[in-house]
C-alpha positions as CSV (number, residue, x, y, z in Angstrom):
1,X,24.4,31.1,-57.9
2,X,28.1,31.3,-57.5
3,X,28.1,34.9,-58.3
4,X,25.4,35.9,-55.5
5,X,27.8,33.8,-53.0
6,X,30.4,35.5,-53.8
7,X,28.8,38.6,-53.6
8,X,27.1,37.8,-50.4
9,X,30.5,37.1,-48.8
10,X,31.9,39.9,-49.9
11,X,28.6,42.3,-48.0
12,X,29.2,40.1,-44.7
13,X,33.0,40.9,-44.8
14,X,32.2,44.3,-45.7
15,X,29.9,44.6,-42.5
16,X,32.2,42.8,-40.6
17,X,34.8,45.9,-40.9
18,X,32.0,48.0,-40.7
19,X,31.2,46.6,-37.2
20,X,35.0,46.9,-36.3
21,X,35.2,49.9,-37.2
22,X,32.2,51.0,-35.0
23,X,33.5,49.2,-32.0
24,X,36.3,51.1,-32.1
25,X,34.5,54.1,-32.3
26,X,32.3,52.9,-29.3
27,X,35.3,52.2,-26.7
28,X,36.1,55.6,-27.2
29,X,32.8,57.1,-25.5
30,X,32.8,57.4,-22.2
31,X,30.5,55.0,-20.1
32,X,28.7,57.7,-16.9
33,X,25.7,58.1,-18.6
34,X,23.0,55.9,-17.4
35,X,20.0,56.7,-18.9
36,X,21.7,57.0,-22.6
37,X,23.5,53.7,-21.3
38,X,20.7,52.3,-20.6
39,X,18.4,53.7,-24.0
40,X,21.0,51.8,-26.1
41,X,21.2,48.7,-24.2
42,X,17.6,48.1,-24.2
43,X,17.0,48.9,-28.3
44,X,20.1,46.7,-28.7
45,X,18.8,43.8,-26.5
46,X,15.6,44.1,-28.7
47,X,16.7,43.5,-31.6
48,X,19.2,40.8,-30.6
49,X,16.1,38.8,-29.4
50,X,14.4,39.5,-32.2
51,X,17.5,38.2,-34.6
52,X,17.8,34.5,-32.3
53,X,14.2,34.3,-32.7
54,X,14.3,34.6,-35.8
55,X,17.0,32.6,-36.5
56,X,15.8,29.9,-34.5
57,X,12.9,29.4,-36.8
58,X,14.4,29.8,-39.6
59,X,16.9,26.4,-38.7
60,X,14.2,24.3,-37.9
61,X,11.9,25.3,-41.3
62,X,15.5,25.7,-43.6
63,X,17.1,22.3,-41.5
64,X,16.5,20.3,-44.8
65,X,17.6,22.7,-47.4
66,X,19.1,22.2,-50.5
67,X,21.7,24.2,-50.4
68,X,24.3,22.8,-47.4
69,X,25.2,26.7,-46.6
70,X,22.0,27.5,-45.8
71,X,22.8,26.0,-41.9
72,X,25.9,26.9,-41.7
73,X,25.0,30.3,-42.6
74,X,22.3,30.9,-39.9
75,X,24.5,29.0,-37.4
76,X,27.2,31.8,-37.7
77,X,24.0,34.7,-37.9
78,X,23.1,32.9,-34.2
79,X,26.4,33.0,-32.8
80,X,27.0,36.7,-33.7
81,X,23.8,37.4,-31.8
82,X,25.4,36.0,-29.2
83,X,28.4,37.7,-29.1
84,X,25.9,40.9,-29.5
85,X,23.9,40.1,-26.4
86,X,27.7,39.6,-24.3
87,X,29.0,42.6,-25.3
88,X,25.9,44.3,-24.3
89,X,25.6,43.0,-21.2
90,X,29.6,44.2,-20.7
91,X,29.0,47.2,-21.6
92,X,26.4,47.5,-18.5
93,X,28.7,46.3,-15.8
94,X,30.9,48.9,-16.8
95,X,29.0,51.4,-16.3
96,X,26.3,52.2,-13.1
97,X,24.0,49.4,-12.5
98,X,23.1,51.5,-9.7
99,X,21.4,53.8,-12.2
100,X,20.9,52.0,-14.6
101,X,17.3,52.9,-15.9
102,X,15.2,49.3,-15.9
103,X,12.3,48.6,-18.1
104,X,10.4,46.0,-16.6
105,X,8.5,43.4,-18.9
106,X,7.8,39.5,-19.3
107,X,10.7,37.4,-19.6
108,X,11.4,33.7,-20.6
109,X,14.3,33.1,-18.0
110,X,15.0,29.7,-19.6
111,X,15.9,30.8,-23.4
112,X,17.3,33.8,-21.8
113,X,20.2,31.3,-20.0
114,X,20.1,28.7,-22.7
115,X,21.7,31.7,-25.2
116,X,23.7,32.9,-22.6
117,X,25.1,29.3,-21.9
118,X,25.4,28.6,-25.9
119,X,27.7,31.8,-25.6
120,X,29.9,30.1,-22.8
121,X,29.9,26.7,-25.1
122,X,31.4,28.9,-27.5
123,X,33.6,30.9,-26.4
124,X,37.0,30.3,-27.0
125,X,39.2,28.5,-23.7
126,X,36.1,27.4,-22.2
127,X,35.4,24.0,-25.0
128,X,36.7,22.1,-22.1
129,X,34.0,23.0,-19.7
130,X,30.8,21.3,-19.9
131,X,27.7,23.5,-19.6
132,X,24.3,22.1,-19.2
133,X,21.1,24.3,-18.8
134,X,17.7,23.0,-18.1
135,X,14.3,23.5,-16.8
136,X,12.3,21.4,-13.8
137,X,8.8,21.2,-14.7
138,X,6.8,24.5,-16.3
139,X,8.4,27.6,-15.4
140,X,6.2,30.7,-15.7
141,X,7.5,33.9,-17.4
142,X,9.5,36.4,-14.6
143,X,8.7,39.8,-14.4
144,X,12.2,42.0,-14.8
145,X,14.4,43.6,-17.0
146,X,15.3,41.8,-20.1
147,X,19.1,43.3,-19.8
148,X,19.4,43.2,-16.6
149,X,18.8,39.3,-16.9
150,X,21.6,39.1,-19.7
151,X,24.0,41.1,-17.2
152,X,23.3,38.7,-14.2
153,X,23.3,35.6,-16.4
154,X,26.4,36.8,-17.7
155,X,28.2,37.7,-14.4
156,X,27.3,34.4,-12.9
157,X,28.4,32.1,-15.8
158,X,31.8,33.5,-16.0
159,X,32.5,33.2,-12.5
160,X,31.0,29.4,-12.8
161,X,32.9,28.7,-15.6
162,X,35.8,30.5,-14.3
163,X,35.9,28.5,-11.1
164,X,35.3,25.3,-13.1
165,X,38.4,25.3,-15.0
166,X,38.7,23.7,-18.5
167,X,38.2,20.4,-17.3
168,X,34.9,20.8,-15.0
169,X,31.4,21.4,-15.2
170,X,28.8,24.2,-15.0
171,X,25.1,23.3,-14.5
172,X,22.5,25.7,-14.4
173,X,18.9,25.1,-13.4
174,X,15.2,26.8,-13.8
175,X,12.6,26.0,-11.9
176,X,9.2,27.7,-10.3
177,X,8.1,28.1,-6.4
178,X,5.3,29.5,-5.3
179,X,5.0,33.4,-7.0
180,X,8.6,32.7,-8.1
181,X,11.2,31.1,-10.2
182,X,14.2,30.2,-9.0
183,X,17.5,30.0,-11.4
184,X,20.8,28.0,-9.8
185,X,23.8,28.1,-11.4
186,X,26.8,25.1,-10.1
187,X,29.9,25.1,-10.6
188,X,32.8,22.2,-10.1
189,X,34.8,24.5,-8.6
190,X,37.0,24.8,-5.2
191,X,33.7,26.2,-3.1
192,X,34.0,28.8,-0.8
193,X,34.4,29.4,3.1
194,X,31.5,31.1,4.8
195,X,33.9,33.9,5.4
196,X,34.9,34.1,1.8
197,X,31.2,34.4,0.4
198,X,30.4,36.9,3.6
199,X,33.1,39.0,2.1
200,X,31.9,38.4,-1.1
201,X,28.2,39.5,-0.8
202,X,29.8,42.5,0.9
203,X,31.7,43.5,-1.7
204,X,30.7,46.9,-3.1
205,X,30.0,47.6,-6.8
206,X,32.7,49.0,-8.8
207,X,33.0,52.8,-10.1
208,X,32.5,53.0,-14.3
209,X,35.3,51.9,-16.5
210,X,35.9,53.2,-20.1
211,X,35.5,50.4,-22.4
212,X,38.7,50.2,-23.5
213,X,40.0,50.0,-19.9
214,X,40.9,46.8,-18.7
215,X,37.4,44.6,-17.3
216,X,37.6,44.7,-13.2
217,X,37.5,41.1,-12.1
218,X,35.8,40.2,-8.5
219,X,32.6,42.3,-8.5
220,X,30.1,40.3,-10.9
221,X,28.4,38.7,-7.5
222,X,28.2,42.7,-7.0
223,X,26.5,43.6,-9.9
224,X,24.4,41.0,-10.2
225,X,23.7,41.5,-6.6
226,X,22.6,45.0,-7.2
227,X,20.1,44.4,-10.2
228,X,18.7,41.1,-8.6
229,X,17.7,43.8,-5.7
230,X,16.2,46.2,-8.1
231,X,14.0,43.7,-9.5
232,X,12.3,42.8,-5.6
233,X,14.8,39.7,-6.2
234,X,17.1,37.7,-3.8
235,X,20.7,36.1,-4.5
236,X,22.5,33.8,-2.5
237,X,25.3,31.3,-2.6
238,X,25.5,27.6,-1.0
239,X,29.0,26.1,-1.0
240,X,31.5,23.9,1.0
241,X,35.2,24.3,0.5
242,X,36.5,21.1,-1.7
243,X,32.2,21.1,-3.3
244,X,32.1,23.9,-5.6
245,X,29.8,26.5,-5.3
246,X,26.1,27.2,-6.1
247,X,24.5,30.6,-6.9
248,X,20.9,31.3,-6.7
249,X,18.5,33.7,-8.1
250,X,14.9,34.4,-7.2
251,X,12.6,36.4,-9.0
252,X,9.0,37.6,-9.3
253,X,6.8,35.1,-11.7
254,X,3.6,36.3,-13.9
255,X,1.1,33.5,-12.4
């Protein structure tokens, strides 16, 4: 049994350089083509459910094994996904969410920003901030694009957690209305003016970046903005200087 451990840990740190490897291969391919953008993001986001799934069954059937790896080992195969479903979701901001090709289809909102939010938890410089994601009542499934979700989800949560700081608190919200579900995200943060989240939702989207180029700060409101649109959505913000700030997110339920 040793011997297959060993052997298996030496195939996942194998893979591991394999995957580093490939990344740096990836950040050198430029990002203006939508539709291949948009091909690879879509396959990838497919699988990536697939893998949570997958793992999430397997922890609740394998919670009681007898080997005390086994959790440990499926805990680590959930975070990767993850960190797959993140950097996929950067990889779309950076390039032309304008164009970006979406593939409509049925979408459970609330595990959708549960992972996201378990990504957040994890992430390193954000254990301080407490993040708490729920659901009111029975939400139906939304009709959008399953990456599109992940980029808006993402976009919003780091500008929640951001405002928060290490020491607040980020709550985020599902719940249905009439032919809709509505998804809040609240931060802890300093709030905004009325003229700072007019400028804001004014702001324009940002041109494509190379991957390896440095992430442009201030236009996630923008690009989630921009995809919310495409999806027949709406996105607003409430806030109060000194009260945080609350983003909101409606989109079109399957009744």
């Amino acid at each position: 049994m040793s011997d297959a451990k060993e052997r298996a840990a030496e195939a996942i740190a194998e893979a591991r350089r394999e995957l580093d490897r490939a990344q740096e291969e990836i950040d050198m391919i430029q990002t203006y083509n939508p539709m291949l953008i948009g091909l690879v993001a879509h396959s990838l986001s497919n699988y990536i459910s697939v893998t949570s799934a997958t793992v999430e069954m397997l922890q609740l059937s394998l919670r009681d094994a007898a080997d005390p790896d086994v959790p440990i080992w499926l805990e680590g195969i959930g975070r990767t996904a993850d960190l797959m479903q993140h950097s996929v979701s950067r990889l779309v901001s950076m390039s032309a969410p304008r164009d970006f090709p979406l593939k409509l289809d049925r979408v459970n909102v609330p595990v959708l920003l549960e992972r996201a939010c378990e990504y957040f938890r994890r992430r390193a410089g954000t254990e301080g901030t407490h993040i708490t994601c729920g659901a009111i009542g029975d939400v139906p499934l939304a009709w959008g694009d399953r990456v599109a979700l992940a980029v808006i989800a993402d976009n919003l949560l780091a500008n929640a957690v951001r405002a928060s700081g290490p020491h607040g608190a980020v709550k985020v919200q599902i719940m249905a209305e009439p032919g809709h579900i509505v998804c809040s995200i609240k931060d802890t943060g300093p709030g905004l003016t009325r003229e700072e989240r007019t400028e804001l939702f004014a702001r324009p989207l940002p041109p494509p970046v190379m991957p390896s180029e440095a992430p442009q700060r201030g236009f996630g409101v923008a690009i989630a903005r921009e995809f919310v649109r495409r999806m027949d959505g709406d996105l607003w913000c409430e806030s109060e200087p000194g009260r945080g700030a609350c983003f909101s997110v409606r989109l079109p339920a399957i009744e």
